[in-house]
C-alpha positions in Angstrom: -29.2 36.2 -23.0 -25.9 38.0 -22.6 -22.1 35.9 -22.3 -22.1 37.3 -19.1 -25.6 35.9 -17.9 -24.3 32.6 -19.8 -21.1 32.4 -17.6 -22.6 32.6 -14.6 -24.8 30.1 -15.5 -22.4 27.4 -16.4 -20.2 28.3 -13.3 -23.0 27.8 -11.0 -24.3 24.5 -12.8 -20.3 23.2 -12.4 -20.8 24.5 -8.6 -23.8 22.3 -8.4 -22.1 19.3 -9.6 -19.1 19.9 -7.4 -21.1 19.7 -4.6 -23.0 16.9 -5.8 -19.6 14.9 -5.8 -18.5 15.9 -2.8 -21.1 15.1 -0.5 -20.9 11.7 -1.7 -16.8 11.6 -0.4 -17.3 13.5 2.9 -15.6 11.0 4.6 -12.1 11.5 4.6 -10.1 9.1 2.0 -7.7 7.0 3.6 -4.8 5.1 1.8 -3.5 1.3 2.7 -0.2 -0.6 2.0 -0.1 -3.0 -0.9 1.5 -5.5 1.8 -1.2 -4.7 4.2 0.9 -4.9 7.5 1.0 -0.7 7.7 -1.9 1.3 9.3 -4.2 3.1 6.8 -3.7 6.8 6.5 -4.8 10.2 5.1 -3.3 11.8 2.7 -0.9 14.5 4.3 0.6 11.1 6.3 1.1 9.8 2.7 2.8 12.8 1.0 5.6 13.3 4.0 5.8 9.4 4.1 6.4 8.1 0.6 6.2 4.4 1.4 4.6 2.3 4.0 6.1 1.2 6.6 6.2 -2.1 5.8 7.9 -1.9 2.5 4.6 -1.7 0.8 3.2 1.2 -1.6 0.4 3.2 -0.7 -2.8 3.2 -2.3 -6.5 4.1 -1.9 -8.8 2.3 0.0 -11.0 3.1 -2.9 -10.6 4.5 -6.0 -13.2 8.1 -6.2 -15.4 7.7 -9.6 -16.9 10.8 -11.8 -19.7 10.1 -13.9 -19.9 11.4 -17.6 -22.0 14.2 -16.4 -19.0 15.3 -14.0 -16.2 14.5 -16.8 -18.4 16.8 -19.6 -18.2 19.4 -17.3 -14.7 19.4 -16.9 -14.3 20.2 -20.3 -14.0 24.2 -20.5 -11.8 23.8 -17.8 -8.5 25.4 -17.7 -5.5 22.6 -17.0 -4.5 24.2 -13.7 -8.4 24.2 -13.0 -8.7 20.6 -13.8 -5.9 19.7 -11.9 -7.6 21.2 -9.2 -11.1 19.0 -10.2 -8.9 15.4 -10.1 -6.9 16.1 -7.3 -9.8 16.9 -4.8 -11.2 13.6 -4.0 -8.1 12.4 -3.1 -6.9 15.5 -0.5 -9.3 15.0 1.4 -8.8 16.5 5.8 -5.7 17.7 3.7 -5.6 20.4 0.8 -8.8 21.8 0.2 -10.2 22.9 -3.0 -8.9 26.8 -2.6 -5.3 25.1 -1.6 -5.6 23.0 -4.9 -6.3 25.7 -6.7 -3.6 27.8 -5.5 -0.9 25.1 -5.9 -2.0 24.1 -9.3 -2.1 28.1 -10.4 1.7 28.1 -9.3 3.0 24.6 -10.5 2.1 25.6 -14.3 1.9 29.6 -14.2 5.9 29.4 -16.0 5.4 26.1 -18.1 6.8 27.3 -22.0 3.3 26.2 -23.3 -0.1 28.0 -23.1 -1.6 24.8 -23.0 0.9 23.5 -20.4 0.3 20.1 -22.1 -0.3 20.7 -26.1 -1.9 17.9 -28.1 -1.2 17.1 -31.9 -2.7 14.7 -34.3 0.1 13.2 -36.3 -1.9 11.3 -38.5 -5.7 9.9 -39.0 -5.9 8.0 -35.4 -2.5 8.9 -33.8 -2.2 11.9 -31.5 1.4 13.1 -29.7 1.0 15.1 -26.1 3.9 17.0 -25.8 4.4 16.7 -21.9 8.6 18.5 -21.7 7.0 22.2 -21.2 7.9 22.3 -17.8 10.9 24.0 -16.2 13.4 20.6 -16.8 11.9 19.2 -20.0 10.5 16.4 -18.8 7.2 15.1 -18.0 7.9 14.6 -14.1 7.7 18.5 -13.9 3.8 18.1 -14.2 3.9 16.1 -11.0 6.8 17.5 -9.3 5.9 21.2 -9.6 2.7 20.2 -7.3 4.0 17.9 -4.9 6.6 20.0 -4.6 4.6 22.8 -3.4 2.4 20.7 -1.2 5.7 19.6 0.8 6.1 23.7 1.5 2.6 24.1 2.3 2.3 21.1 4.3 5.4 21.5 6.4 4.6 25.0 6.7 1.8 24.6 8.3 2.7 22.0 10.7 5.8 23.3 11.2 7.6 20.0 10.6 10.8 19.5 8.6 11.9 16.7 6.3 14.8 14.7 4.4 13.8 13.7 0.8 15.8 10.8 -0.8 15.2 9.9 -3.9 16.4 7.5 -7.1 16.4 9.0 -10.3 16.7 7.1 -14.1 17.5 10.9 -15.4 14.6 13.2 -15.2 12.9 12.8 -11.8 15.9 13.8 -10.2 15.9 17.2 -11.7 12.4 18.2 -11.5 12.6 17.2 -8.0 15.7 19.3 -6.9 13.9 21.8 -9.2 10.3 21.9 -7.5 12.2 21.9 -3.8 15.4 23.9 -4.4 13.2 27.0 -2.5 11.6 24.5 0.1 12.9 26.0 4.1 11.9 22.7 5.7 14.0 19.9 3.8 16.7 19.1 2.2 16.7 16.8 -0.9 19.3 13.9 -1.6 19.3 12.3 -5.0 21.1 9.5 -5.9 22.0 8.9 -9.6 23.7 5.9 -11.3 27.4 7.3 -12.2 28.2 7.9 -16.0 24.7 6.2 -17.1 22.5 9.3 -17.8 23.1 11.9 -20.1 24.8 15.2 -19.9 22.1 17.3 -19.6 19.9 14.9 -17.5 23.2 15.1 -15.1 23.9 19.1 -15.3 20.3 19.5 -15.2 20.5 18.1 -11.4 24.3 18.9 -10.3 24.0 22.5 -11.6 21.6 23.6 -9.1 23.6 25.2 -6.1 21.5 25.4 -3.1 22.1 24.7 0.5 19.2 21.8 0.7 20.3 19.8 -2.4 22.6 17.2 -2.5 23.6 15.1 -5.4 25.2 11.7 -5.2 26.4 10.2 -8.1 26.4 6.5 -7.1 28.4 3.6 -8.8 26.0 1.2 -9.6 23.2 1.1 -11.9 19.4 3.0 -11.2 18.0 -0.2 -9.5 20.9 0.1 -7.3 19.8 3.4 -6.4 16.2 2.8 -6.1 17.3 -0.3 -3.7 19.6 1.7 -1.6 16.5 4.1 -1.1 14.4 1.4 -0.3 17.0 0.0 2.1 16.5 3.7 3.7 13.1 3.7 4.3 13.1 0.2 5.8 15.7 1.2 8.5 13.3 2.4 11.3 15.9 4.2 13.7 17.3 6.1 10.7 14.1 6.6 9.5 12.5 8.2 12.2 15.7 10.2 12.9 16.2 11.8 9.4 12.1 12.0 9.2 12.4 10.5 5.8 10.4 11.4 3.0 10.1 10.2 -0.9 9.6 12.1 -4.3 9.7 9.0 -6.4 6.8 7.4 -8.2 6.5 5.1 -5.0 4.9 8.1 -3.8 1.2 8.3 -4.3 0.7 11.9 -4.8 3.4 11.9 -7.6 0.7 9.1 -9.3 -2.3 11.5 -8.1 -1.0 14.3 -10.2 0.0 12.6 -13.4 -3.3 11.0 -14.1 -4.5 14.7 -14.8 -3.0 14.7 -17.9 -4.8 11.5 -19.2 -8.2 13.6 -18.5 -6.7 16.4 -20.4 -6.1 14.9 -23.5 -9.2 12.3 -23.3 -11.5 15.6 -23.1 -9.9 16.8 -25.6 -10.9 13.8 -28.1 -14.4 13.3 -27.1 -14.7 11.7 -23.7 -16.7 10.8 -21.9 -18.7 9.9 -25.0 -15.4 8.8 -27.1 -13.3 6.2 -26.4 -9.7 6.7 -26.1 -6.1 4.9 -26.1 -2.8 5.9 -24.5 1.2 5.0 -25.8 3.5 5.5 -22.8 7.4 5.1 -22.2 7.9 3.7 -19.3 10.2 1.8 -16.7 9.1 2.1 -13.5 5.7 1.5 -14.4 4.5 4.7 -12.2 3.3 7.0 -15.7 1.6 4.2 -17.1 -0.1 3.4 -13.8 -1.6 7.1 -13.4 -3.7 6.3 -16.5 -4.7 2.5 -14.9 -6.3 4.8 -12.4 -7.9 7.2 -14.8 -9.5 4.8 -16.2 -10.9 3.4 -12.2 -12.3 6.9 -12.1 -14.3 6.8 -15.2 -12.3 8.0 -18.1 -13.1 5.7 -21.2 -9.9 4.2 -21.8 -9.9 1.6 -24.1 -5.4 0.4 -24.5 -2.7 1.5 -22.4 0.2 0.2 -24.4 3.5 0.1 -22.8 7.1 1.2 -24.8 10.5 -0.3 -23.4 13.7 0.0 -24.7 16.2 -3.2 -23.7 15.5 -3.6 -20.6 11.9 -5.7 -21.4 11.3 -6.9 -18.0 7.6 -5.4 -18.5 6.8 -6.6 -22.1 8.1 -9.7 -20.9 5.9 -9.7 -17.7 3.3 -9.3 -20.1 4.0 -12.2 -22.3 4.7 -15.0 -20.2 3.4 -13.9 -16.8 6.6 -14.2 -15.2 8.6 -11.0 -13.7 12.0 -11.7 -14.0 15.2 -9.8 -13.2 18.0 -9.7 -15.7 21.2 -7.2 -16.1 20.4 -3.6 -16.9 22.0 -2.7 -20.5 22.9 1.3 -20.8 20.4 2.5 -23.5 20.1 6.2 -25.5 17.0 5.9 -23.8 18.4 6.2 -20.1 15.4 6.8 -18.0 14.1 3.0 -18.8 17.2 1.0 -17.9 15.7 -0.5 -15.4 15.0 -4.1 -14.2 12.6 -3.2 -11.2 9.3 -1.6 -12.1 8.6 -0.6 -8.8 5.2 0.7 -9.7 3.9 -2.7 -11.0 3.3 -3.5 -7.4 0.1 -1.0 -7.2 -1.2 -2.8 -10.0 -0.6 -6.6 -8.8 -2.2 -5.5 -5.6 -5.4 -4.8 -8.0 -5.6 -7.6 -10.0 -5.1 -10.3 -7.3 -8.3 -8.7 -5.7 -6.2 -7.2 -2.9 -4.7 -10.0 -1.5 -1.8 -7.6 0.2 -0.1 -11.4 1.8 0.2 -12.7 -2.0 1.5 -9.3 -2.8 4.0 -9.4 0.1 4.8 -13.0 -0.7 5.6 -12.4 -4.3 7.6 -8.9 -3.2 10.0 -10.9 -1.2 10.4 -13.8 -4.0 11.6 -11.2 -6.5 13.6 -9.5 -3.6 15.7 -13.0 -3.1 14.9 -15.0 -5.9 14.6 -11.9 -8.8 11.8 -13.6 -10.5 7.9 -14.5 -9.8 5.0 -15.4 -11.8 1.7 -14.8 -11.5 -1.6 -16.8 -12.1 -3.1 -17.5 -15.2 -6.1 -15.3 -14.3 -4.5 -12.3 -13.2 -2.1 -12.2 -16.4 -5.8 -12.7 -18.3 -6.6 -9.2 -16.5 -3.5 -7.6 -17.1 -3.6 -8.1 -20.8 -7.1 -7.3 -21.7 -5.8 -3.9 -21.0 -2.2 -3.6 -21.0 0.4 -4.7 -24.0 3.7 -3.7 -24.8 6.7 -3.5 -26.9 10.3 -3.4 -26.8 12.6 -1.3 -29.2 16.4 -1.6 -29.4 18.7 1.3 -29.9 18.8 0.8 -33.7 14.9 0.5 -34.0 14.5 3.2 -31.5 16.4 5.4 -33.6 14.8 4.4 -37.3 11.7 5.5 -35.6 13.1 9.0 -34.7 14.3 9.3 -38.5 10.6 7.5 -39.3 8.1 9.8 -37.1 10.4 13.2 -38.4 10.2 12.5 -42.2 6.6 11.9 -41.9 5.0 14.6 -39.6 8.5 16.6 -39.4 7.6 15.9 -35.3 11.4 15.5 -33.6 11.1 13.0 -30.5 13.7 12.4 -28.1 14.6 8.3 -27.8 12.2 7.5 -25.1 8.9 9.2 -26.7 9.7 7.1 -29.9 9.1 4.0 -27.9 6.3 4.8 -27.3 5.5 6.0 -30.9 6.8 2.5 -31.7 4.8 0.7 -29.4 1.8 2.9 -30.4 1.8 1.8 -34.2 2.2 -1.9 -33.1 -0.9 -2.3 -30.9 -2.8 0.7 -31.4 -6.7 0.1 -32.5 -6.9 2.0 -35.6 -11.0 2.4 -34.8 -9.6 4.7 -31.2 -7.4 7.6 -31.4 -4.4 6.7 -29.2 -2.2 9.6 -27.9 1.5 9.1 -27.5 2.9 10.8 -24.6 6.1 12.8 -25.2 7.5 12.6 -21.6 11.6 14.6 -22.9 12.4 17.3 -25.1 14.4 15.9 -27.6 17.5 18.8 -26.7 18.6 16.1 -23.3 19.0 13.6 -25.9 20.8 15.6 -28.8 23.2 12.4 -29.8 21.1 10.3 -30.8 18.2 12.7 -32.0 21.4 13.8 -34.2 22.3 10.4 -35.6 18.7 9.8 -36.4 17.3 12.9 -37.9 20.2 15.4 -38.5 19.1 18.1 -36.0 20.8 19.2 -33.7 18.0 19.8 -31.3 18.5 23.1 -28.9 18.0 23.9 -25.7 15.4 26.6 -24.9 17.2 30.2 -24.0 17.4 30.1 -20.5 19.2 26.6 -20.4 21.6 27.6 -23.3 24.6 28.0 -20.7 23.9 24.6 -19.1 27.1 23.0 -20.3 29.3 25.7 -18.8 27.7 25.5 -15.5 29.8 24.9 -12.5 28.3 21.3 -11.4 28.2 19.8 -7.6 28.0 16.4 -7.0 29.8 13.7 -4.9 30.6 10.2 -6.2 29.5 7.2 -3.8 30.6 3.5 -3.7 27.3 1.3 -4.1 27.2 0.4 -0.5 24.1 1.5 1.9 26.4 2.3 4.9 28.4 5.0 2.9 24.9 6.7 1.7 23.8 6.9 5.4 26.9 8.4 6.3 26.6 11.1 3.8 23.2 11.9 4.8 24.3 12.1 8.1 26.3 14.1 8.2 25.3 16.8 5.4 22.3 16.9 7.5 24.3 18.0 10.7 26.0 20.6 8.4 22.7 21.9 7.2 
């Protein structure tokens, strides 16, 4: 039989399962509020929405499932392709399967990487995914890059024009401004905590001179931001007015997107027929969620084990059942000083068997009270999947110097977490893959102190620290952020 016979072949057997999945989801998917007081939705409503109405987070009525014949087929499939593949179910009356694959072609056509995503053992049961090949180094490009695109097509074709806001720990920020700099029908406002990110987080964003992106550099800490946006959202009239749209986590199809990644590197280690754990960084719970919901769909994952700097309110969530607010400590790990895992709420929804009142309940406990507790048999669910670590600066950098003089690998101070929190709890039977989410070069202090390499920025961001930068400082007050909206919106 000839290669060419052979191809055609395989790409009508993959046709035939296709099909065979979809005309089991005809019915379009619709999405509901984790506090159950918003109407259910599709998913275009979702992507120009952000969050529900009622303060709640959107999230599939149900969660689509692939069998292992479906996720074997998957395999030879190109990571724009599979992209494609995940996404589908969850489009549905939306973005088609040609719009998918159109998108996805353009989100990772410019990543540095051939493989867009590059996987590398490190040692006998410990793999690193290198996710910074995107155009700002960081692993909310492989998200943002798509949504970002949908927005254009979406508005586009209704014709409809929106106001992103947005909160960003360091990196979303940039890959947002970066996907939607070249978007006609919004502008974008990010708001960053003042003097608490690093230099080339910051210049990453406030470099980028457009007439739809506006920085604000606001003096308070990131939960202060992400409450401020919150607050936004929340205020109908302005709301409505401003037609309000999110970029953050808190928007599903920035979860939708991520969990491709999981697929990628499972696939690439065996599964279905292999299980599979995953070490991830994480602060507002949204990256480490994506994978929660890989697993729903089928993927054999066996730990998802959690990495946090200082600021533990996760890895102490998961030690005493109780979510509790404390002060946010600046970190050399910026992105994950935070003391609101806004994310979590998707997966508390879950585990108290969709009770969206107890979710709401508990939501406005930790609203007024900053602390809530769960019951002993949801914790009990939590853990038999979940566990985490915390790392302090010091530890955080040993394991830079650590991972480098072993495998010569140079991680930037939040991937080391995760490294850390890998060789903790990982099951030495399962490979677990580490997920890089920065480039080491928008952390080069510390990455200094701990290895002594300088790491460098690639070529076309080696004049980053000479760029002219626009931003505009903002007292930590909601009425002064409403103001500036207003009227750099008039302006526009």
């Amino acid at each position: 039989m000839k290669i060419f016979d052979v191809v055609i072949i395989y790409k009508l057997y993959l046709y035939t399962i296709i099909v065979k999945y979809s005309s089991k989801t005809e019915m379009k998917l619709k999405y509901i509020s984790t506090r159950g007081q918003a109407p259910s939705i599709g998913f275009e409503e979702v992507l120009l929405a952000g969050l529900a109405s009622d303060g709640g987070l959107y999230v599939p009525e149900s969660y689509p499932e692939f069998s292992k014949e479906q996720i074997r087929a998957m395999r030879s499939l190109s990571y724009a392709d599979l992209a494609a593949q995940i996404m589908a179910p969850f489009t549905q009356g939306c973005l088609d399967m040609q719009d998918l694959t159109e998108v996805s072609h353009q989100a990772y056509k410019n990543f540095s990487h051939t493989a867009v995503a590059p996987l590398k053992q490190v040692n006998d049961n410990l793999w690193v995914m290198e996710l910074y090949h995107g155009p700002t180094l960081a692993f909310k490009d492989y998200a943002m890059q798509v949504v970002g695109r949908m927005f254009d097509k979406v508005l586009k074709r209704n014709n409809k024009r929106v106001t992103i806001v947005g909160a960003t720990s360091g990196d979303t920020g940039s890959a947002a401004i970066e996907a939607c700099k070249v978007c006609e029908n919004l502008n974008i406002f990010i708001l960053h905590p003042y003097k608490r990110i690093s230099e080339v987080q910051r210049r990453q964003m406030t470099t980028t001179i457009s007439p739809n992106v506006f920085n604000i550099a606001l003096e308070g800490t990131f939960d202060d931001c992400q409450s401020i946006v919150k607050s936004l959202f929340a205020d109908d009239v302005f709301h409505a007015r401003h037609q309000l749209s999110a970029v953050n986590s808190i928007n599903w199809a920035r979860i939708m997107v991520q969990i491709v990644y999981y697929f990628r590197a499972a696939l690439a280690l065996g599964a279905p027929d292999r299980e599979v754990s995953f070490a991830v960084p994480t602060g507002n719970f949204g990256n480490i969620f994506a994978g929660y919901v890989a697993k729903r769909m089928g993927l054999p994952i066996k730990q998802l084990i959690l990495g946090s700097n200082e600021n533990d309110i996760l890895p102490r969530f998961l030690e005493t059942g109780v979510m509790q607010k404390r002060q946010v400590k600046p970190s050399i790990s910026p992105s994950m000083d935070i003391q609101v895992s806004s994310n979590f709420e998707r997966l508390l929804f879950e585990v108290l068997d969709r009770n969206a009142q107890e979710v709401s309940r508990l939501m406005e406990n930790f609203k007024y009270e900053e602390n809530y507790s769960v019951p002993p048999e949801a914790l009990n669910k939590i853990n038999s999947l979940f566990s985490g670590l915390r790392c302090t600066d010091r530890e955080t950098k040993d394991e830079i110097e650590k991972v480098y003089k072993m495998s010569g690998e140079i991680l930037d101070p939040h991937s080391a977490i995760g490294f850390a929190a890998a060789e903790k709890h990982a099951r030495k039977d399962i490979p677990c893959i580490v997920l890089a989410t920065a480039d080491p070069a928008k952390f080069p202090q510390p990455v200094h102190q701990a290895t002594g390499v300088v790491p460098k920025l690639p070529e076309e961001l080696s004049d980053l620290m000479t760029r002219r930068e626009s931003f505009t400082v903002l007292p930590n007050k909601l009425e002064s952020i409403k103001y500036f909206i207003e009227t750099s919106n008039r302006k526009v």
